[in-house]
N, C-alpha and C positions, 0 to 999 in steps of 0.2 A: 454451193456444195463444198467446195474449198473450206469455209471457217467450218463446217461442221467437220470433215476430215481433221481438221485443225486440233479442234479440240476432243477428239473422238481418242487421236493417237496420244491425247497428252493427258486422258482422263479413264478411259475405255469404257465409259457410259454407252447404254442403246444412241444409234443414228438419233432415231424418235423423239425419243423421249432429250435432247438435245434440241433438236430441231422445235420441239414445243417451246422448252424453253427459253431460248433465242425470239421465237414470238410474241409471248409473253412477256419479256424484259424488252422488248420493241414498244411494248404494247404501255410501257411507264408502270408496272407490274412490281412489287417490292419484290427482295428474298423474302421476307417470312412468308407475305402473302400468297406468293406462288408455293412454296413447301405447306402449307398449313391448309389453302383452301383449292389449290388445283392441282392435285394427286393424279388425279385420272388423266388429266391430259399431259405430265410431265412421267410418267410410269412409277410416280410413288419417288419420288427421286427426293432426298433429304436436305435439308437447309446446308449442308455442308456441301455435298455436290452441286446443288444452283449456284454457290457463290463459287465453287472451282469452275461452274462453265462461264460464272461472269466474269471472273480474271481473265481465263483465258479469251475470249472474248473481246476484252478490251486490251491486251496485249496484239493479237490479228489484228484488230482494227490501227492499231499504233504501227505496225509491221505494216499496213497495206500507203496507212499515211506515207511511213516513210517512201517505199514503193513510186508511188505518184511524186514525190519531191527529186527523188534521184531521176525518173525516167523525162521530168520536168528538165532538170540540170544539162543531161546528156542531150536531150532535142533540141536545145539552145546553143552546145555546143557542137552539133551536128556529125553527133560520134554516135549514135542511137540507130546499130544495126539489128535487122530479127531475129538475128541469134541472140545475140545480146538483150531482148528485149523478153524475148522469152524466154529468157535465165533467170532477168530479175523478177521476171511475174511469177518464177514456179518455185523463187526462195522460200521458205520456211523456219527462214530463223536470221537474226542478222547478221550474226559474222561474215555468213555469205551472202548475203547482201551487200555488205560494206565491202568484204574482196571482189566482187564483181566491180564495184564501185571505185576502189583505191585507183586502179590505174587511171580514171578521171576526173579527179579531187582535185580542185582548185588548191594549188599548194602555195606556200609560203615560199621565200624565196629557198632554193637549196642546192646543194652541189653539183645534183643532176642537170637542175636548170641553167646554172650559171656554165657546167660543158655544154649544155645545147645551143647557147649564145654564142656560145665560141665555133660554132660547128663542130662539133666532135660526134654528134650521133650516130651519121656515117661511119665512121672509125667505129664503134661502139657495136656496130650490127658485122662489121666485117671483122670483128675478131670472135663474138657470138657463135659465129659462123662455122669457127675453127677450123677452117678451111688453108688458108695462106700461111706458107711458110716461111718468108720472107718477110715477116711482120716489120721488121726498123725498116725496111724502105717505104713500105707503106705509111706508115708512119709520118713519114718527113712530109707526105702532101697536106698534113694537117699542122704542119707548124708554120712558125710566121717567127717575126721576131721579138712577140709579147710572146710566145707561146712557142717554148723547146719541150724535144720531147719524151722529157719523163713525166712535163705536165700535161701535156697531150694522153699520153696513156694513163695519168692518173685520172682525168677526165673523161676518160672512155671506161675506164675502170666504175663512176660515180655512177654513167649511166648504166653501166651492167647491175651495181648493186640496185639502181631503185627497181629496175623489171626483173630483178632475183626477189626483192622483196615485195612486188604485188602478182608474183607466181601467187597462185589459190593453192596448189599442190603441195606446194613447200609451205606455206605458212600453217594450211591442216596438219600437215606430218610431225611439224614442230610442236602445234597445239600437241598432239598427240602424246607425242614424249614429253612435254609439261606436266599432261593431266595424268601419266603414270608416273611418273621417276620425281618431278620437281620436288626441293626441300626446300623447307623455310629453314631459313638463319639469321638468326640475332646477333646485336655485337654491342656494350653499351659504351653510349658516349661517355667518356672519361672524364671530362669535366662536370658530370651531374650524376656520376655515382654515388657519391656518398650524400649527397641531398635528401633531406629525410621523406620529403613526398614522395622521392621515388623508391623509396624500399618497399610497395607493395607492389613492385614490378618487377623486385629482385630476381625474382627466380627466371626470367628473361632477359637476365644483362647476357647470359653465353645459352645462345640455348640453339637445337636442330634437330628437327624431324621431317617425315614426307608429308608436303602439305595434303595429299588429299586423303591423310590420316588423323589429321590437326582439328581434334574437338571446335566445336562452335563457339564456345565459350574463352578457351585459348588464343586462338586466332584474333578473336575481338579483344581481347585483351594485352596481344602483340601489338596489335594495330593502336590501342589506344596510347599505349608508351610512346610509340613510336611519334603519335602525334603528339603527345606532351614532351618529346624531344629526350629522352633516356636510352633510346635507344636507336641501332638503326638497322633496316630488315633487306634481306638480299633472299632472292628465288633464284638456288643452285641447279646445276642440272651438269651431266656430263655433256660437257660441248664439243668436246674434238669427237665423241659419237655422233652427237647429231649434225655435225658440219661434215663428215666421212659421208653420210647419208645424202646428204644435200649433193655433194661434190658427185657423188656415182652417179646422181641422176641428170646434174647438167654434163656436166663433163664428157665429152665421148672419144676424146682425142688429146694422143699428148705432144704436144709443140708449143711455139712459142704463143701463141695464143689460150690453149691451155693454162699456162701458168699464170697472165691474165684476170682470167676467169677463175681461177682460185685463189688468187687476191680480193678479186670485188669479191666473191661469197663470204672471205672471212671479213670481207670489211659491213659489208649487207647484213653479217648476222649478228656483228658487233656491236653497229649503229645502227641499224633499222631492226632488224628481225625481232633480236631477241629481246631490247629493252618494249620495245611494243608488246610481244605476244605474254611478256613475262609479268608486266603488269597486266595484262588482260585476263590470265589464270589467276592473280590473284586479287583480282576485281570481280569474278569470277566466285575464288572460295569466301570472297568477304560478304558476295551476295549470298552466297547459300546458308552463311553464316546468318546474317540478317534476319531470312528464312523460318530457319529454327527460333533464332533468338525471340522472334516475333511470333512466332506458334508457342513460345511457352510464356510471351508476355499475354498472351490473350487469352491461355486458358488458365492462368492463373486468374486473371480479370475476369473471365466467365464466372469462375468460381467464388472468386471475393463477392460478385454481381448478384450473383445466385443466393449468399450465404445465408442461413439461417435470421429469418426474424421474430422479434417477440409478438408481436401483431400489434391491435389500438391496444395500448395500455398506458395508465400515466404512469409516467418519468419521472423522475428527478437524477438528473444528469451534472455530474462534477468534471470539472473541469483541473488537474491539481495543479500547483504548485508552491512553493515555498515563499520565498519571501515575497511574491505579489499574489498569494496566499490562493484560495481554492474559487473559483467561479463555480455559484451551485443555479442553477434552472430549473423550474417544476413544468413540465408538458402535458398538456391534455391528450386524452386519446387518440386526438387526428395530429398531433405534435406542435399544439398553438401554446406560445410563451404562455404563462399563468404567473412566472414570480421569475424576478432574478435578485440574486446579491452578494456577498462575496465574507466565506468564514479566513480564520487564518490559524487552521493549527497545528500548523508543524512550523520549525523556525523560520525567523529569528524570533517570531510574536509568540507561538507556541501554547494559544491558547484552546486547548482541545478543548476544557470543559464546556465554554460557550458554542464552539464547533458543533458539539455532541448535541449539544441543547434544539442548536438551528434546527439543523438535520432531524430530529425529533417531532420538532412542532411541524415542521414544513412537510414533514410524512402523512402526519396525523390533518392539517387544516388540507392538506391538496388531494386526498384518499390516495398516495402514490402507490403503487402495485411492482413496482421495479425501480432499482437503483442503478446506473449507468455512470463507470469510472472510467477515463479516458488513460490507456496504458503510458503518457509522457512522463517526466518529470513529475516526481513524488506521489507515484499513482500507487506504488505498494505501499507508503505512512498509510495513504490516503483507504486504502482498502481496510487496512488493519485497525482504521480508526473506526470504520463504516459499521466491522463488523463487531466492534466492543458494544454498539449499540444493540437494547433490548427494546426493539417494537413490539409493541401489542397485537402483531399478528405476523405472519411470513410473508418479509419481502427480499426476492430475489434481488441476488447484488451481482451485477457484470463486471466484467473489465473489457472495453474495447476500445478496439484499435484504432489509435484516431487519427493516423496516419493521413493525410492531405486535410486534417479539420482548419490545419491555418491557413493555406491555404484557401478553400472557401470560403471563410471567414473576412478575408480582404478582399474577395472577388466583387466584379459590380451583381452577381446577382444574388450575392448576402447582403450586400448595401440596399436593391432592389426590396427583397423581403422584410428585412428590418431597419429601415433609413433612421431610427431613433435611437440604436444602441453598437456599442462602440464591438469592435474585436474579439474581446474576449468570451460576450454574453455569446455571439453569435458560432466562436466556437463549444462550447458547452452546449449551446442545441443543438450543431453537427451530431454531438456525439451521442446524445440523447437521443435523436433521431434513426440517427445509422443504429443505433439497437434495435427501433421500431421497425425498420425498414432498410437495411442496407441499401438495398438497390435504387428505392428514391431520391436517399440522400447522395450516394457515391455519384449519380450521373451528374450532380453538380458539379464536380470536380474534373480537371485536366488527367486521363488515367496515368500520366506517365507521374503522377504526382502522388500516386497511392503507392508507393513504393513496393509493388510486384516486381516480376520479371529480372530477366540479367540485360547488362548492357543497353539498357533501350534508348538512349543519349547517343549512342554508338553506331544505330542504325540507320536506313533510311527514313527517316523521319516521315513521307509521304506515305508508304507504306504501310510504317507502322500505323499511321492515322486513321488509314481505309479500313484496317484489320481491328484497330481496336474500337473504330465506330461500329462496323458492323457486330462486332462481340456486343456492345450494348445495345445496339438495335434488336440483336438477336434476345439481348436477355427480357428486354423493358418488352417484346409482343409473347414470348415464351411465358412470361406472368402475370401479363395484362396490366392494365391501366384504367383505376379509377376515373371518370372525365370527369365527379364533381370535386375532387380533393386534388388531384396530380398537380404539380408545379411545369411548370413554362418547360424548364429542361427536361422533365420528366416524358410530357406528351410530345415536346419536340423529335423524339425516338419513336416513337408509334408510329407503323406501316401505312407511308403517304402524308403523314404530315409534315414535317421540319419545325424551324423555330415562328415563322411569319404566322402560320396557322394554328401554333402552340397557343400564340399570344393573344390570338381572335379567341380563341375559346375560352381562354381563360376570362377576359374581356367583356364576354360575353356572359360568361359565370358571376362577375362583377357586377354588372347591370340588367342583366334579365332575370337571373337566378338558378339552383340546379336544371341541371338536365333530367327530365322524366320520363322521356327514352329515345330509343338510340334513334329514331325520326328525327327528334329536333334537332339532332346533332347536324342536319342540313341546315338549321337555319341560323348558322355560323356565317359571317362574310367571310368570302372566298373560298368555301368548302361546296365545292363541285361533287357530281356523281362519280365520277372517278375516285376521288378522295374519299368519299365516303366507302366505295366499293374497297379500295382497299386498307381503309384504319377500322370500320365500323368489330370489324372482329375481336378487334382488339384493346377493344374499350368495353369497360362496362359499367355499369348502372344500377349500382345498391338500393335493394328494394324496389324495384321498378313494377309498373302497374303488371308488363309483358313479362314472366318469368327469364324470358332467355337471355332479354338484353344484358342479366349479368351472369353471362356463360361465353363460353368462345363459337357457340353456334353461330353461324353467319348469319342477317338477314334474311338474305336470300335463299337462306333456307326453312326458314322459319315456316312458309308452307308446306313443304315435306316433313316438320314435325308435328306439325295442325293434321295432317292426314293419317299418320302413326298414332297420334293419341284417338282419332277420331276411328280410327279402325278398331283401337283396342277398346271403344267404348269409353274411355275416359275422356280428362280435361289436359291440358298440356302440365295444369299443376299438378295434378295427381300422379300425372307419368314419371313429373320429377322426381328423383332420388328412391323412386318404388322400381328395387330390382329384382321383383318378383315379375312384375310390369312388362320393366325392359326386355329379362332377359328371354319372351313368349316371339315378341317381336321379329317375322321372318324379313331378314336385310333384302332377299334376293326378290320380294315383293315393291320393291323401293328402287333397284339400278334400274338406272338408264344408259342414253349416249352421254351425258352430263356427269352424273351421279355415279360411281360404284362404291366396290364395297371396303375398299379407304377410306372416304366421306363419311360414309354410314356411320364406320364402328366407331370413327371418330364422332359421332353425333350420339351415337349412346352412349360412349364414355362421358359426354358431357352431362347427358341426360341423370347417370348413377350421381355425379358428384360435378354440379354446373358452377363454376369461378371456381376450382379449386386449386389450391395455392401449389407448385409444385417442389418451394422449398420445404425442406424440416425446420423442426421447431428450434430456437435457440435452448443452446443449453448452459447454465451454471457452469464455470469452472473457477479451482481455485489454485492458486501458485503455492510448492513449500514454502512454510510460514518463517523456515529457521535456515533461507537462501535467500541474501539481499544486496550479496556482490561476489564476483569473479571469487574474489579470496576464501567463500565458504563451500566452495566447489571442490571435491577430492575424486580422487577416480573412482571407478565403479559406481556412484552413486546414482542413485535411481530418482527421477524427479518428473511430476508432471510439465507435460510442454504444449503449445501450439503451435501449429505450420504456419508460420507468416510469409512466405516466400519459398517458392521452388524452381529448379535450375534445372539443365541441363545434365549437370554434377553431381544433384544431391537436394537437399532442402535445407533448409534453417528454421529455426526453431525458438521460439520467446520462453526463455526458462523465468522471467518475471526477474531478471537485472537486468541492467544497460546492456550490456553485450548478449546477440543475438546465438545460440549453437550451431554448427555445422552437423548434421546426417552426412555424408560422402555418399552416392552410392554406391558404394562397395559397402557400406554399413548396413542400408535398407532391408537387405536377402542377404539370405542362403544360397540363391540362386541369381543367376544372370538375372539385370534389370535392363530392358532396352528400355522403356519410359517412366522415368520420376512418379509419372504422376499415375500411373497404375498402381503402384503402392501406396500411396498418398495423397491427398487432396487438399487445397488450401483452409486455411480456419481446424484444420482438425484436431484434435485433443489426445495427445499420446502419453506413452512414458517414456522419459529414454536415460540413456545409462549413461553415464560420463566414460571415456575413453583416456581424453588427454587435454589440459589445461596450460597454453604458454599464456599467462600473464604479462610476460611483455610485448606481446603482438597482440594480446588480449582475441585471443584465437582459441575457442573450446570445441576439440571433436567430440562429437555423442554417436552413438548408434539408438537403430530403434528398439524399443523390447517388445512394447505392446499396444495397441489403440486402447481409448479410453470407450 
């Protein structure tokens, strides 16, 4: 009952519908698989909220490890009273867990300790006490003749400050005033100002605000100076406030002990208190910072994941550049090499005519249907060349983004795919590919390498791992998964499989041949009932003898669509896509304890339109033709653009030169924007206005005008 409170106060999802899913995820049960096929027992609850009750979830369960490890510590130490026991069993979070804890931390050597070797302790609780008046004679029975006594008192002073500083009351109250009042402050180091790498920290050499009004994006970007050494960051607060506080509360008496005891508090707050609790608020905003930074590196990833494909059609994918000239690849429908080789016509060789020529025959001998221009290095010669050409019928010409293509291209599983052709081939069918399909080819890639997101080098790195695996997890069952075409990385994301069971079936596709329906997908090695229960949904099988196997219906349902066609007099084929059909069909004929009307609707929606793709179609865009550097840029001017990246801040925007535009948001609306990305969405095709141009920062603000 505990973890469900747990996460109940930190989510405010139903008990139930928590408690299912807790079961469930007990049970080795994916997120999608539970959001997608057990509705009824989770109350409908969405792939976003199963993965908040899995976080939390596995944050308890790390809170209860710790739990066991401290209560382990203290029974060894034989300090482990029932008050104390049932403090740290009824923690909820672990600051106070660790203050329950501090006063019995195996320490390193320290002040406190080295007066308790001396005997001072005694001295230490009787001036506590503030009772004696007479404190210098009391005093002298603690001296010796290593030991006079102003270090006696200074040693009694040591121990007063360390049980001032594992007071629970005073360290809360302190947080307290942190997490209202504290400011961050910059100062730069002088010896690395004028250093040119650091002048994109500039505006950080003097800088001070209240941190917990310190954007996400700021903050991490304080942080990152600070650890390339430009700067250095101090967490202000008014302190003779908060030691005035501290004092009224120990304090109850004024004599010579008194004064004392407000020595060790300024000494406690000096050296223990405040360098502790101040890095801890800002360990604190650097996590929450993380947070965001990681919620907008994932839905920009969702989105890139998601993005428009052209579907099977053949390619011919270029690769450009100049003097090691253009890599061009012709792709087949399902995206198998058919030709590579390599034109050069733009400098230093510059011969377009024969460029033109290739390009020409290689359209007409491969029936190519699309042209795919990789946005790097000489991709606008490269397009303007593309489209001097006159084919003998319309072919659509791309430009995309081929951000991480090098990447995979030197990865072991582009050497895996193509062991016979060097770097360059293998990026040019990246890019060819990612037209066909973003999403099959991007999962090959490390995400932090598709150049989304702010800061994500900056963050927790584990984190962000879990966050951005599950974003493609989420995205590769949300569009399903070919099992006769998919790549190893591709099914390794599918609900219950990984990489070991990718590679069986692949394996298996190799030497037994396609799959002909989702039955034999059992007789994979190593694919259990389990596994089949939770990937088979999400696989499917083009053309298959059984209509459904390529739809999201489950198996296991597949009898309850056998009895809805067979009620309606028809065949399970006929039912399909006939929404005259469908829509006679009474659901409430159909619940069960099992089954309701979640399931269902989801089952006719498959029924009108089974594998249907939930991305759009990609679409042509093309760049001003008479814009091809910073320099042709004037204000006002209006230009098409794409979202290639969104912040926190604002977006950025590929105006089709090297330098990418700033949107700000403050540009976006008319109106308050609290999220980027409610205005905007990655890949999208706008117009936007030029505002302001510094060429020597090569910094272009735009605003937005219009979506394309």
């Amino acid at each position: 009952m505990q973890l469900l409170n747990y996460i109940n106060s930190r989510t405010n999802l139903p008990l139930k519908g928590i408690e299912n899913t807790i079961q469930l995820l007990n049970e080795d049960c994916t997120v999608p698989f539970i959001s997608r096929y057990r509705k009824e027992r989770t109350g409908n609850l969405d792939e976003l909220e199963i993965g908040k009750i899995l976080e939390f979830k596995k944050s308890f369960e790390e809170l209860e490890k710790r739990k066991l490890s401290i209560l382990k510590s203290l029974k060894e130490q034989e300090v482990l009273t029932e008050q104390l026991q049932s403090q740290i069993e009824s923690s909820i979070d672990l600051n106070t867990l660790e203050d329950l804890y501090l006063p019995f931390r195996k320490k390193r050597k320290t002040k406190a300790e080295t007066a308790r070797r001396n005997g001072l302790e005694p001295l230490a609780k009787i001036i506590m006490s503030q009772k004696p008046d007479h404190l210098d004679q009391i005093v002298r029975r603690f001296t010796s003749e290593e030991l006079e006594e102003a270090e006696a008192l200074e040693g009694a002073r040591h121990i007063i400050a360390e049980w001032i500083n594992e007071r629970s009351s005073i360290r809360n109250r302190i947080r307290w005033h942190l997490s209202k009042f504290a400011r961050i402050e910059t100062k730069v180091v002088k010896s690395k100002q004028d250093l040119e790498k650091g002048q994109k920290f500039k505006d950080y050499f003097k800088w001070e605000e209240a941190l917990k009004s310190c954007p996400s994006h700021r903050l991490l970007a304080i942080l990152r100076a600070e650890k390339e050494g430009f700067i250095r960051v101090d967490i202000n607060l008014d302190k003779e406030r908060v030691l005035d506080e501290i004092k009224e509360r120990v304090i109850s008496n004024h004599n010579e002990c008194s004064v004392q005891i407000d020595k060790a508090i300024d000494d406690a707050f000096k050296r223990l208190l405040y360098p502790s609790l101040s890095n801890e608020i800002l360990q604190a905003a650097k996590e929450d910072a993380d947070e965001q930074a990681i919620t907008v590196f994932s839905k920009n990833l969702r989105q890139l994941l998601l993005g428009a494909p052209l579907g099977e059609k053949k390619i011919l994918a270029i690769d450009p550049g100049f003097r090691t000239g253009c890599k061009i690849v012709c792709l087949d429908a399902q995206g198998r090499l058919e030709h590579n080789e390599t034109i050069f016509p733009h400098p230093p060789k510059n011969d377009s005519r024969n460029a033109i020529k290739k390009i020409s025959s290689l359209v007409d001998a491969h029936r190519i249907q699309a042209i795919a221009i990789g946005n790097g290095t000489a991709s606008r010669e490269t397009e303007n060349l593309v489209k001097r050409i006159r084919f003998n019928r319309e072919i659509e010409v791309f430009v995309v983004n081929e951000a991480g293509a090098s990447i995979y291209s030197a990865s072991p599983i582009a050497r895996a795919e193509f062991p016979n052709y060097d770097v360059t081939v293998r990026g040019a069918i990246s890019i060819g590919r990612r037209l066909s399909d973003p999403l099959a080819e991007l999962v090959k890639i490390d995400p932090k390498s598709i150049g989304v997101g702010q800061y994500q080098h900056d963050v927790d790195q584990n984190k962000l791992k879990r966050s951005l695996d599950s974003v493609v997890e989420s995205c590769v069952n949300t569009v399903g998964v070919n099992i006769n075409t998919a790549s190893v990385p591709l099914l390794s994301y599918v609900s219950g499989l990984g990489t070991k069971l990718a590679e069986n079936i692949v394996a298996y596709r190799n030497e037994i041949g396609s799959f002909e329906s989702r039955k034999d997908i059992k007789k994979v090695s190593r694919l259990g009932e389990k596994t089949f229960e939770q990937s088979a949904g999400f696989l499917r099988i083009k053309n298959a003898k059984n209509p459904l196997d390529d739809s999201a219906v489950h198996p296991e349902r597949y009898s309850l669509v056998q009895k809805m066609a067979k009620d309606s007099g028809h065949s399970i084929t006929e039912l399909i896509g006939n929404s005259e059909l469908i829509s006679k069909i009474d659901l409430n004929k159909y619940c069960s304890e099992e089954v309701g009307l979640p399931t269902l609707k989801d089952i006719l929606k498959e029924l009108e339109k089974p594998g249907l793709d939930p991305r759009e179609k990609a679409k042509v865009f093309s760049f001003d033709q008479n814009v091809k550097s910073i320099d042709d840029l004037r204000e006002n001017l209006l230009l098409p653009g794409i979202i290639n990246n969104i912040t926190n801040f604002g977006c950025f925007v590929d105006i089709g030169i090297k330098e990418n535009g700033l949107i700000h948001v403050s540009n976006l609306s008319d109106t308050f924007v609290r999220d980027v990305n409610e205005i905007v969405s990655l890949q999208q095709q706008v117009i936007v206005k030029v505002l302001q141009v510094d060429k020597e920062r090569k910094r272009i603000q735009l605003a937005l005008h219009k979506s394309l």
